[in-house]
N, C-alpha and C positions, 0 to 999 in steps of 0.2 A: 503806884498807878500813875500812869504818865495823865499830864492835862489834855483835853478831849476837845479839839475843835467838831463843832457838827456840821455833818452836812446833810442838804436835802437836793437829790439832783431829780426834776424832771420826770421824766420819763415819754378769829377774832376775838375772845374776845376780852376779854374781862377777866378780871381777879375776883378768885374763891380758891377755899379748899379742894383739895381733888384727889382722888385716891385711883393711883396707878397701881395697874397688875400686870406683872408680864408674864407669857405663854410659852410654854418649851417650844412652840414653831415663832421662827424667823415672823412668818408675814403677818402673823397677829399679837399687836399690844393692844391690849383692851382694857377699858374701866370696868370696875365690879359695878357700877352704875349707872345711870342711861344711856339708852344705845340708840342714837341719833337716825331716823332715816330718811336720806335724803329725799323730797320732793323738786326739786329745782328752787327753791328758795335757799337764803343764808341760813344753812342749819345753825349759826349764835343765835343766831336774829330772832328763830322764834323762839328760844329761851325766855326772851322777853325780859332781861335784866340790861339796865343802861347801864354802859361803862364806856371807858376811855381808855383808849390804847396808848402807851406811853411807847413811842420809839427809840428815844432816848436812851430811856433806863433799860430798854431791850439791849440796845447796839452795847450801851456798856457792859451788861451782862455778859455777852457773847467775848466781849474782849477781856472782861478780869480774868474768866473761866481760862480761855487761850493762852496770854500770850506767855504766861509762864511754865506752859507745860510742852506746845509743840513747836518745830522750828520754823514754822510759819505758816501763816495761815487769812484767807480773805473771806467777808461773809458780806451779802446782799441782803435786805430786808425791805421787802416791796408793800407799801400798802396803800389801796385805791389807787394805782397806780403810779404811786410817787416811789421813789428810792430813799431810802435812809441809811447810813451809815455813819461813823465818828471818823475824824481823821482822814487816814486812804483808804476805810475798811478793812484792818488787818494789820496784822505786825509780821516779826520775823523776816526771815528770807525765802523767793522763790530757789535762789540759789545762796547758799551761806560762802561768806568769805572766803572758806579754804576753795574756794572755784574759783577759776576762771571769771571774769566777767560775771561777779557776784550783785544780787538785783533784790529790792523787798517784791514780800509780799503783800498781798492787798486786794480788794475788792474786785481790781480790772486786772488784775494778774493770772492767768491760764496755766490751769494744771491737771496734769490725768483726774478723769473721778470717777475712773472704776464703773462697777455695777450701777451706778445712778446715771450711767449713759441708757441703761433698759428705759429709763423712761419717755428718752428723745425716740427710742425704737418703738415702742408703745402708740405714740402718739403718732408716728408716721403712717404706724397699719391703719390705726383709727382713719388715717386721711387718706391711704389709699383705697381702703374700703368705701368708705365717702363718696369718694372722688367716681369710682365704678360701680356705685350701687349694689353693693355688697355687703353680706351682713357678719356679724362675727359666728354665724352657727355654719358658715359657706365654709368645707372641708379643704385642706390644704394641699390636698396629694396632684392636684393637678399644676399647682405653679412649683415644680419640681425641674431640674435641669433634663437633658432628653437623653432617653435611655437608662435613668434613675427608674428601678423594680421597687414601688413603696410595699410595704407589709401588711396584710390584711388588716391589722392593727392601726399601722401608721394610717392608713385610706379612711380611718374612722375620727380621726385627729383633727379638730377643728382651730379658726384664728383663734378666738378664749381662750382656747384649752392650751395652746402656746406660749400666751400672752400673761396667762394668769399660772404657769408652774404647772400642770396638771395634764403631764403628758405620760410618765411611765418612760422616757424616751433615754435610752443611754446616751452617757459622754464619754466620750472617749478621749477625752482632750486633746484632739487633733482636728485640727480643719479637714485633713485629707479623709479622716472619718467619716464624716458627717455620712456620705452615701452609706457606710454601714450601718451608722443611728438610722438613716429612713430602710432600709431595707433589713434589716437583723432582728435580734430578739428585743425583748421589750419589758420592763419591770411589771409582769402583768396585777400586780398587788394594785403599783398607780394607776394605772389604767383601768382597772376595772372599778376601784374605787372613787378614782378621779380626784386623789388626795395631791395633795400640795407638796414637792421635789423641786426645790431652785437647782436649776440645770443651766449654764450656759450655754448647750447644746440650744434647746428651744430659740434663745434669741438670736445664736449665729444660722438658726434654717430663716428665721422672720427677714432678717438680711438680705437671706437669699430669695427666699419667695417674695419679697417686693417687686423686686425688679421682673419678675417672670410676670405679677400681676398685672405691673405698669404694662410689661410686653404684649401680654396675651392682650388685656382688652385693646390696646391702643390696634392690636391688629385687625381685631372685630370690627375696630374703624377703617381699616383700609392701609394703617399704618404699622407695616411689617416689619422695619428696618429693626427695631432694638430686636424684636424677637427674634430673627434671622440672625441679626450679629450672635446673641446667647445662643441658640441652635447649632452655629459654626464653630463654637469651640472645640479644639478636640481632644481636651485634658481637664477635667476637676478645676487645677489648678489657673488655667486658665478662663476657664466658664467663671471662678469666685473673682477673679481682678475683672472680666469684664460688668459683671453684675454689683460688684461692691461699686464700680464709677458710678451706676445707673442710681444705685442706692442714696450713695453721697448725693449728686446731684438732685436726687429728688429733696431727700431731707433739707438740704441747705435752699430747696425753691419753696418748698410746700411747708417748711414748718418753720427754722429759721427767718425766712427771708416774709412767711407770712407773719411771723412774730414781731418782725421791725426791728431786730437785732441786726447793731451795725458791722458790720466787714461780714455778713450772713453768707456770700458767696464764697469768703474765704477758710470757715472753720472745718476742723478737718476732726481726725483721729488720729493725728500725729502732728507734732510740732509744727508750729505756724504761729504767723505775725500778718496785720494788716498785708503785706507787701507778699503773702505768700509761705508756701512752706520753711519750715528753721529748721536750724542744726537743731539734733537732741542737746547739744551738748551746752546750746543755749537757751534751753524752755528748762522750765520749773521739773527740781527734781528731788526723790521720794527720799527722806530722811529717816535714818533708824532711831535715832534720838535727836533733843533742842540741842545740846551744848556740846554733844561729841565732834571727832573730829573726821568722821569717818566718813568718804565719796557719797554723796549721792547716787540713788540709783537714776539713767537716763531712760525718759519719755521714750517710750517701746513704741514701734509704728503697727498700727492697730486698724489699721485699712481694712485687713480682711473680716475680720471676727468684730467690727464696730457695732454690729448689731446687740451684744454683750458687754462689750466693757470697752474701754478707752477714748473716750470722747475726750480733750484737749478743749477746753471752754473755762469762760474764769464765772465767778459767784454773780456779780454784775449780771452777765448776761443770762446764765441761768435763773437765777431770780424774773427777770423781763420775760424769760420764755415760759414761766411757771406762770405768770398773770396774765401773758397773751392766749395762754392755753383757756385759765379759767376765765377771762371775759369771752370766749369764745371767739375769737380772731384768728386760730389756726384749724378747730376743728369745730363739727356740733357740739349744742347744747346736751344732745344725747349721747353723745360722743363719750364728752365730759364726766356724764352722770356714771354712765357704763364701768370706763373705767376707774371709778371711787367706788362705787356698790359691787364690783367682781374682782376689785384690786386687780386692776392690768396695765402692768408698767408702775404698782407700788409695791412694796415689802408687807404695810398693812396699816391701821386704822387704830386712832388711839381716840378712846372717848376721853377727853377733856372734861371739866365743869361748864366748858360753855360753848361745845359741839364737837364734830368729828374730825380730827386732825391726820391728815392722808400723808406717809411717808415714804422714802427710798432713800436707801445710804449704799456705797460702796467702802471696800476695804479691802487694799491691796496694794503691793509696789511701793510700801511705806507710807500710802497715803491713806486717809481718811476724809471721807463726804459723807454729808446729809442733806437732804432739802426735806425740804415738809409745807402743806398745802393747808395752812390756819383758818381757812376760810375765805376772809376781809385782808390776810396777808399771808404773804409767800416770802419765804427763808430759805437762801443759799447758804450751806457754813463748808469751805474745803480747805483739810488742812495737812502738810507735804510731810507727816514727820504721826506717827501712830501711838504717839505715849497719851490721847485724852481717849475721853469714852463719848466723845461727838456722833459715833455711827449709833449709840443708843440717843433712841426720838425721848426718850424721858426726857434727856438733860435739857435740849429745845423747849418742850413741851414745858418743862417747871419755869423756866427761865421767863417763856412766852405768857405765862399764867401770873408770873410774880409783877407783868408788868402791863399788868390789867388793873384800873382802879374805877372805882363808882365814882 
């Protein structure tokens, strides 16, 4: 184990026993023991046992666990709004040696993270909702592109039921599809039971019906121009590049840039640096193994289907945008609560010994992420290289728990 400079840059709870159980569905890890419910207070908090958060023996845990097993990797750990990490946060490489312009990894290093971009799209509905006084039970068939025939079914489709997995909605794994997801057949099983199907479909329509909400109300104002331009399209294809700009733009004004995360105008779903868009061939890339010698795979441009997967952001800032979220600085208070008690925009809910610990991982493209939402602290772990078991919130959650002291 290398020696550990720490750092504290700027910018819950406690140790016990705890007995973890996990659930043949994705979105629920739950304890066989108490099941926290949220009030708007620190669910540790009313446990009512004093302890001391060690960040230290956190950040180290996070790095013995790593750096011997993936080819590199950066984690953020934010508490009360401080930053903690050891080192650069992180070891290995975003790019290894056998590359070109080879570069570590580390805490400020930017790498795809998959499925845990659902939850920047999550957070965004929450704010367009907001923002137009709208609720999450307001049906989705009308921010649809024009001339889209939704399905008796789809017209019954609400934001939650999008948001939270709970649609019945095929994928087709095509963008060009999507108009057959909203107009075609439908798992009527999900649908009528309203059971839980992780679907990428759901988050690449949320994408698209952003920009139609933005449009629609903003016309109610008087202000026609976006929805005219989406109206004027006269291809699929071109309706989704104009609405994924409308999309981007909003996210990087209303959540991003409401988070105080810096270069906020600049982060994309495809390779970028302070200065703008990058080569793939120079952004952080998906390893099949630590020590092989084999290509990375390059950061895929993910423009269109952002609303699902491919966000390009490093641990750092994710970590900042997971605590701007829960002090309330991007969306409501109720916002917030919403989606932790409906799980929208998480995987699912782990009771801890000393509260409710809210997650989302991605795994894909040789990469793996987690973030998880501790209460009192927020956890980015993203790592370019698939040999750890990081996308299980156990591993966090033990790690987080062993570094809880009275």
């Amino acid at each position: 184990m290398k020696n550990h400079l720490f750092k504290t840059v700027s910018c819950g709870l406690m140790l016990g026993a705890v007995l973890f159980s996990t659930s043949c569905k994705d979105q629920e890890i739950l304890s066989e023991n108490e099941k926290v419910e949220l009030d708007g207070s620190d669910e540790s908090a009313k446990l009512g046992v004093p302890t001391k958060f060690d960040e230290v023996a956190f950040a180290n845990r996070i790095e013995t666990y790593l750096e011997n097993k993936v080819a590199g990797f950066g984690y953020s750990i934010i508490k009360d709004g401080k930053e903690f990490y050891v080192n650069n946060g992180g070891d290995g490489y975003a790019r290894k040696k056998i590359e070109s312009n080879f570069e570590f990894h580390g805490a400020n290093a930017r790498q795809e993270i998959v499925a845990a971009t659902q939850y920047v799209t999550a957070v965004a509905v929450m704010r367009v909702l907001e923002k137009y006084n709208l609720t999450l039970g307001h049906t989705v068939h009308n921010y649809l592109p024009k001339g889209w025939v939704p399905s008796a079914s789809f017209k019954a489709l609400t934001f939650e039921r999008l948001l939270a997995h709970r649609t019945g909605l095929i994928d087709y794994a095509n963008l060009n599809d999507l108009e057959k997801t909203v107009e075609g057949p439908i798992n009527t099983t999900v649908f009528n039971e309203k059971a839980y199907q992780f679907s990428d479909a759901n988050y690449e329509l949320l994408a698209l019906i952003l920009p139609y909400v933005h449009a629609k109300e903003l016309a109610k104002q008087g202000d026609s121009g976006l929805l005219n331009t989406l109206n004027s399209q006269p291809t699929n294809s071109s309706v989704y590049y104009v609405a994924t700009t409308i999309y981007g733009n909003f996210v990087r004004t209303y959540v991003f840039g409401a988070a105080g995360l810096e270069h906020a105008d600049k982060i994309e779903w495809r390779a970028w640096s302070p200065t703008g868009p990058l080569s793939a061939e120079k952004a952080t890339k998906g390893y099949p193994s630590r020590s092989g010698s084999e290509p990375g795979l390059l950061k895929e441009d993910n423009l269109i289907n952002g609303g699902a997967t491919g966000l390009y952001i490093s641990a750092s800032q994710f970590a900042k945008l997971q605590y701007a979220v829960k002090t309330f600085k991007v969306i409501k208070m109720e916002s917030v609560f919403a989606m932790k008690n409906k799980l929208l925009g998480f995987d699912g809910k782990l009771n801890g010994s000393k509260g409710a610990y809210y997650w989302k991982t991605g795994n894909g493209k040789n990469c793996e992420t987690m973030v998880i939402d501790f209460g009192s602290v927020q956890v980015a772990v993203f790592a370019n290289s698939p040999e750890s078991e990081i996308s299980d919130p156990v591993v966090l959650a033990k790690m987080f728990e062993s570094s809880l002291h009275p």
